[in-house]
N, C-alpha and C positions, 0 to 999 in steps of 0.2 A: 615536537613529535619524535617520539623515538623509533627505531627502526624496527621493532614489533607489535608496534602501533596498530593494530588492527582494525580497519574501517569497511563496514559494510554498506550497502545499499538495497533498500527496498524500494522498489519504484513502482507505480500504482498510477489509475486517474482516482484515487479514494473520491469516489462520486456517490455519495459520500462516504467516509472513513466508518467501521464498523468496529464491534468489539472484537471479533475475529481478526480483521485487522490488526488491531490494538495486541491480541495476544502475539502473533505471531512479530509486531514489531517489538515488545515488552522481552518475549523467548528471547530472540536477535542480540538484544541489549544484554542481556546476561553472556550470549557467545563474543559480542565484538567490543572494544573500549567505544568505537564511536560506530550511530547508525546513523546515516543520513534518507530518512523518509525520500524519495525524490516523486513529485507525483508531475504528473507527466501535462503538461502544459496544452498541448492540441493535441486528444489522444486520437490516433488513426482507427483502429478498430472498433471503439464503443461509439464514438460520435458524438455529436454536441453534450457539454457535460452541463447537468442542472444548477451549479454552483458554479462560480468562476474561481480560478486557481489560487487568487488571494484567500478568498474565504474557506476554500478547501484546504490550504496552509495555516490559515488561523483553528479552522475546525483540529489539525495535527497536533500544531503547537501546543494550546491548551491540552486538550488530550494525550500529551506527552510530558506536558510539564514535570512531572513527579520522576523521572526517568530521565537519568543524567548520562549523558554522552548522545543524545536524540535529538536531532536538527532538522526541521522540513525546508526539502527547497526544492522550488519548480526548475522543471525542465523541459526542452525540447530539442533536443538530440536524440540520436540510438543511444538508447539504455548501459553499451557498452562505452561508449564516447562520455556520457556524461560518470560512468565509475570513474574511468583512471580520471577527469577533472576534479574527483573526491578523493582523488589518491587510494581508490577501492578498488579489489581484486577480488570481490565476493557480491555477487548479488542475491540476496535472500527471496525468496517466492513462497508463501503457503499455497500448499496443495489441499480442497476440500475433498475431487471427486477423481475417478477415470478420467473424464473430462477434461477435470483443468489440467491432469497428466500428460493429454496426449498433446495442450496447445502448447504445454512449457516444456513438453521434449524436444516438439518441432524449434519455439523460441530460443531452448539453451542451442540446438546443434547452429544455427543461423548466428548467435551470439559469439558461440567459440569459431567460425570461418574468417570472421569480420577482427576478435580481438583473442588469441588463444590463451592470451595471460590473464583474461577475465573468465572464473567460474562459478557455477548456480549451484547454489544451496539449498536447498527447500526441504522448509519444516511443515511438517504434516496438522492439520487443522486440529484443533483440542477438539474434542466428541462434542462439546455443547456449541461449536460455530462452526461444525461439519456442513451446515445447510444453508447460512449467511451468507447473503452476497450483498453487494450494494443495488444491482439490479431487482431484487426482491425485497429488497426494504423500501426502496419509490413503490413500488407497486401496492404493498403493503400499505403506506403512507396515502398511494392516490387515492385507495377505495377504504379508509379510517383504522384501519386493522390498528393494531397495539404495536408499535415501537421501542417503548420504554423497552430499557433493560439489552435491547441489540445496538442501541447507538449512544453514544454519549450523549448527555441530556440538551445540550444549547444543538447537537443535528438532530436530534427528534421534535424539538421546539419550530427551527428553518424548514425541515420536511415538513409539518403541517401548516405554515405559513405559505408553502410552494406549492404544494401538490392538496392539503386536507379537502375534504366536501364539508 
């Protein structure tokens, strides 16, 4: 690795991984030589995840395949603790709403007290997955709504296996 080696981190519980997702990790890959996906292993805030971390890495993986310098790997550390173990000094975040602005303000200032040489980047959502979440596609999924075309096709296939009527 050379010393302007540039390595990023997205970290996520991709419960499950979206194409929104997928853009802002796809953007990332164009800004850094390497992304390391990291999706977060016991996520604290969302709570029991409908996939398990394996399969939510597998769902990454293939989903990145085509996109060179892009590695999933779980984790369960502070977000900051597991960058610098990537050798990462940049964590990537898309932003869709006000919303998700005001949790990853609060998140980046608690990030830089804890490690000040790790900083957040965050690319703003493309207009067609401005409204995408993983929370809205289960729900979507639970009561039959249409999938295709927001998730890659093998998690739209395991969301109606999990959740369809």
């Amino acid at each position: 690795m050379t010393p302007d080696h540039r390595i990023a981190v997205c970290p996520g519980s991709y419960d499950p991984i979206t194409h929104g997702h997928l853009d802002v990790i796809s953007r990332a890959s164009e800004l850094f030589d390497e992304v390391v996906v990291g999706v977060v292993n016991m996520p604290i805030r969302k709570g029991a995840t409908l996939f398990g971390v394996d399969e939510r890495l597998s769902f990454i993986s293939e989903a990145t395949a085509h996109l060179p310098g892009v590695r999933a790997v779980a984790f369960s550390t502070l977000v900051v603790d597991f960058a610098r173990a990537e050798g990462s000094k940049v964590i990537v975040k898309g932003l869709r709403a006000i919303s998700d602005f005001e949790y990853e303000f609060e998140m980046h200032q608690l990030n830089r007290l804890q490690a000040p040489d790790v900083d957040t980047l965050y690319l703003m959502a493309s207009p067609q997955y401005s409204f995408l979440s993983s929370s809205g596609i289960k729900e979507l999924a639970m009561f039959g709504g249409a999938i295709e075309g927001l998730v890659p096709d093998r998690v739209a296939a395991r969301l109606k296996e999990e959740l369809g009527r």
